[in-house]
N, C-alpha and C positions, 0 to 999 in steps of 0.2 A: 749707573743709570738703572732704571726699572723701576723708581718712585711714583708717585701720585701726581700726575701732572696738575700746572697751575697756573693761573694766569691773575695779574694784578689790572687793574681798570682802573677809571675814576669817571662819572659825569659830574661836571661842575664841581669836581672836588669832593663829590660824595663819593668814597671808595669802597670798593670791594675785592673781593677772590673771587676767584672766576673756576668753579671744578667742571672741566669736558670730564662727563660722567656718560655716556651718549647711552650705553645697556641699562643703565642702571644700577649699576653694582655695586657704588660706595655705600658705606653705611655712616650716614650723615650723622653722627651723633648732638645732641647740646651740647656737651663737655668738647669735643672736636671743633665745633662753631665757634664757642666763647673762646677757648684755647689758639684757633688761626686768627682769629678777631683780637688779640690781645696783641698790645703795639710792645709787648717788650717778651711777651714770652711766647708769640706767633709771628707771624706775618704785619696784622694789624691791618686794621678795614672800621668797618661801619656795617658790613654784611657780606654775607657770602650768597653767589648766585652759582648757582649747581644746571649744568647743564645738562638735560635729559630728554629725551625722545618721549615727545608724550605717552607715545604706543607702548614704553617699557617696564613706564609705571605701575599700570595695571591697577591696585587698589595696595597702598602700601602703609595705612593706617597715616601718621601725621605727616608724612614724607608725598604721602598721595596727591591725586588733581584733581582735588576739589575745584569747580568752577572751570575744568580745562575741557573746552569741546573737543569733538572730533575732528576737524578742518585743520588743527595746528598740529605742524610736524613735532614742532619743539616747546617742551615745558620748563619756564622761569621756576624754579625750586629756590624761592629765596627765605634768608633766615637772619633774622635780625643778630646784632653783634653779641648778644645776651645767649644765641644759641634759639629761641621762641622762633614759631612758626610766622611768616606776613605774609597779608594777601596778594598784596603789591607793591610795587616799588618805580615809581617814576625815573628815576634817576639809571637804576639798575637795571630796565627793561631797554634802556638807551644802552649801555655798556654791552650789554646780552645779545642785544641784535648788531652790534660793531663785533662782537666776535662771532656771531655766525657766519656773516659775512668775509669776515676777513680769511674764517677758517676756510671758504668754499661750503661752508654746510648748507648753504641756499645759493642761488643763483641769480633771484630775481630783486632789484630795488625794495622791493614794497613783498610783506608778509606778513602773518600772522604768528605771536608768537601766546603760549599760553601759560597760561597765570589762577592764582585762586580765585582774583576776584575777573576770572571769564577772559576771553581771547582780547590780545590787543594788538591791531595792525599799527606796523609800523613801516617807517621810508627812511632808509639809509642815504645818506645827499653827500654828493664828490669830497664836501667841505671836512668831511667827517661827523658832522651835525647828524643826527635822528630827529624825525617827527614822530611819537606817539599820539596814535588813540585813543585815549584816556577813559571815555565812555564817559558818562553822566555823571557831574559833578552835584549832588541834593544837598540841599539845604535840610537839614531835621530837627532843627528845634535850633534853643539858644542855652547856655550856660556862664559860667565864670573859672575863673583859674586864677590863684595866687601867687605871685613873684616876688620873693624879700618881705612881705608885709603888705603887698600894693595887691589889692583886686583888680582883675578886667573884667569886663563884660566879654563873652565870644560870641561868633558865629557858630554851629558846629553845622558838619559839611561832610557830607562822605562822597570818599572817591573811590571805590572798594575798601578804602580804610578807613577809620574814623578821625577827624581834625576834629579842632578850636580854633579861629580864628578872632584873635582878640590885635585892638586896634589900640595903638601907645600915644597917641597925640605928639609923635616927634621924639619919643624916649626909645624909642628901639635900642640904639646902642648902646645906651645906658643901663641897660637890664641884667642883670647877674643871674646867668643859668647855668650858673657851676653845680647848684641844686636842682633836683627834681622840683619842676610848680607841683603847687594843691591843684586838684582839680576833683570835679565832684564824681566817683568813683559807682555810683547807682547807677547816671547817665552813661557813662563810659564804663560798663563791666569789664570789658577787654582792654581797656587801656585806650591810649589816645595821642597821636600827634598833635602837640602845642604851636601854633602859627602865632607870632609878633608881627605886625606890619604896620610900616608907615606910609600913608599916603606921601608920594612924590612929584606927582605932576598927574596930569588927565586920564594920560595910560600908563602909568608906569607906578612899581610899589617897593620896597624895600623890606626885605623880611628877617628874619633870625625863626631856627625853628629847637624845638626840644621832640627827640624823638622817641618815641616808649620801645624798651630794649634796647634803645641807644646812649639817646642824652640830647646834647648839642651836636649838632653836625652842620657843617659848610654848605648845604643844600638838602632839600627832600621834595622830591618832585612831585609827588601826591600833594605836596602841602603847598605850592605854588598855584595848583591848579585852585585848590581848597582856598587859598587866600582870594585869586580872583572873584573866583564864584561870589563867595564871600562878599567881597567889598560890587559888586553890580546886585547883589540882592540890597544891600541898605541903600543902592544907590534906585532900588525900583524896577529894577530891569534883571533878564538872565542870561545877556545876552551881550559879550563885548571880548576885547581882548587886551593885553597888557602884556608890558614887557617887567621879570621879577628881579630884582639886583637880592641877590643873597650874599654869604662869605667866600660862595666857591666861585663866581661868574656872572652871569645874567643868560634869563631861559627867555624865551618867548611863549607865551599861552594866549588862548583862542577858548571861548565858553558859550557854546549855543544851547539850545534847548535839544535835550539829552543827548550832548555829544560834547568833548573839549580835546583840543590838543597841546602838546607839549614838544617843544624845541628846542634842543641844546646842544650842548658837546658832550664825546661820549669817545674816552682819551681810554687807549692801551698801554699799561708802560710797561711790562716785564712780564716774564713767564720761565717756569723752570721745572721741580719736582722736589716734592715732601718727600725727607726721607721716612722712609715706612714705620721705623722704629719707633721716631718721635710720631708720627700718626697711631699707631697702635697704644702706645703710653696715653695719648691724648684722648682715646676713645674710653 
C-alpha cells in the first residue's frame, strides 16, 4: 500500500479517473494524464478529474482556478484525455459531486463545486442521478464542420466551452468519426466540441459527439446542453427542455434565459492505488 489513490467513475458512460488530491500535492502532468487515459497502457478514461480544495490551489499556473470563486470548497481540476487543460465538463462534474458525496467530503444534498468556467451548483438525488447548473448556454455565431466529404451547417454554442451543433437530417448513425471533422479553426482557436443531432420527437434529440482532446465519446454533457440550446434557437425560442439519448444513456436538460440544467447518472465503479513507480516513469 502507500500508492496514489484512485477512483474510476462514469456519467452516462463518459469515463473518468477520479485523483482525491484534497492538499494539492500531485503533480498533474500531460504526459501522466494521456499515460492514466490510455486504455491499454493506463487505466483508460476519457478524462481525469483531480480533486482539490479550492483553498489549496492558490495560483498554480495551468493546474490553477481560473473562474473558481471563493464560495466553493472544492475545485473540478479536469483534463481532457490528451493530457490539455478544460473548462468544464458536464458529465464529470456529475461524477465529482457523487464522490464527494459518497466520500462524506460534504454533507449537504445541494453544493457548489468549482470549475474554470465559474462555480456550478449541484443536487445529488437518492437515485444516484446529479442535477447540474450549467449556467448559460450562448448561442455565438454559426459555422460548418466536415464529416467523410459531407458539410454541415452548425450552431455554435458555448457552455463554458465551445460547441458546434450541426443537424444530420436522420444520418446521425451513419456518420464515421473514427476521424477528426474539418472545422474552421479561425473561429474555434481553442479547439471545439463537435455535436451531431437528430431531431426525434417534440422534446427529445439524439446526439453522437467528437470531443477536442478526445475524439468520440458515449456522452459529453456540455454538448447536450449545447445541442438543446441549439436546436430552441432555430426553433425561435431560448427557452425549453429535452431529454438527450446519446451512446452512453439518456440525460435530461432544461434551457432558460441564462441558466440551464443537466441530469443524469453519475456511476462509481472501482478504486484502488497507482503504483508510484509506474506514476513517476509516467511523469
Amino acid at each position: 500500500m502507500g500508492g496514489i489513490e484512485f477512483l474510476k467513475g462514469h456519467g452516462t458512460q463518459n469515463d473518468f479517473v477520479l485523483l482525491p488530491d484534497i492538499d494539492g500535492r500531485l503533480d498533474l502532468t500531460p504526459s501522466r494524464v494521456a499515460t492514466l487515459c490510455d486504455r491499454r497502457a493506463g487505466l483508460g478514461a476519457d478524462g481525469v478529474l483531480r480533486v482539490v480544495r479550492t483553498a489549496a490551489l492558490g495560483e498554480q499556473g495551468g493546474a490553477g482556478r481560473d473562474g473558481a470563486g471563493p464560495g466553493a470548497e472544492w475545485f473540478m481540476d479536469y483534463r481532457n484525455a490528451d493530457g490539455s487543460i478544460a473548462e468544464m465538463c458536464g458529465n464529470g462534474v456529475r461524477v465529482f459531486a457523487r464522490y464527494l458525496v459518497d466520500a462524506g467530503l460534504v454533507t449537504a444534498d445541494e453544493f457548489a463545486v468549482a470549475t474554470r468556467a465559474g462555480e456550478r451548483l449541484v443536487r445529488a438525488h437518492p437515485d444516484g442521478s446529479v442535477t447540474v447548473h450549467m449556467g448559460p448556454a450562448t448561442v455565438t455565431g454559426s459555422s460548418v464542420t466536415t464529416v467523410g466529404g459531407r458539410e454541415f451547417s452548425g450552431v455554435a454554442v458555448n457552455v463554458g466551452n465551445p460547441h458546434l451543433v450541426s443537424f444530420t437530417d436522420g444520418d446521425v448513425d451513419t456518420l464515421d468519426l473514427g476521424e477528426a471533422p474539418v472545422y474552421d479553426t479561425d473561429f474555434f482557436p481553442h479547439g471545439v466540441n463537435l455535436e451531431f443531432v437528430d431531431t426525434t420527437g417534440p422534446a427529445s434529440l439524439r446526439m453522437r459527439v467528437f470531443e477536442r482532446g478526445v475524439g468520440e465519446t458515449r456522452a459529453c454533457g456540455t454538448g447536450t446542453v449545447a445541442a438543446v440550446a441549439a436546436t430552441l434557437h432555430l426553433a425561435g425560442t431560448d427557452t425549453g427542455e429535452s431529454t438527450v439519448d446519446i451512446l452512453g444513456g439518456t440525460v435530461a436538460v432544461t434551457v432558460g434565459s441564462g441558466e440551464s440544467t443537466l441530469t443524469g447518472s453519475a456511476v462509481l465503479v472501482a478504486r484502488g492505488e497507482l503504483d508510484t513507480r509506474w506514476w513517476d516513469d509516467a511523469g
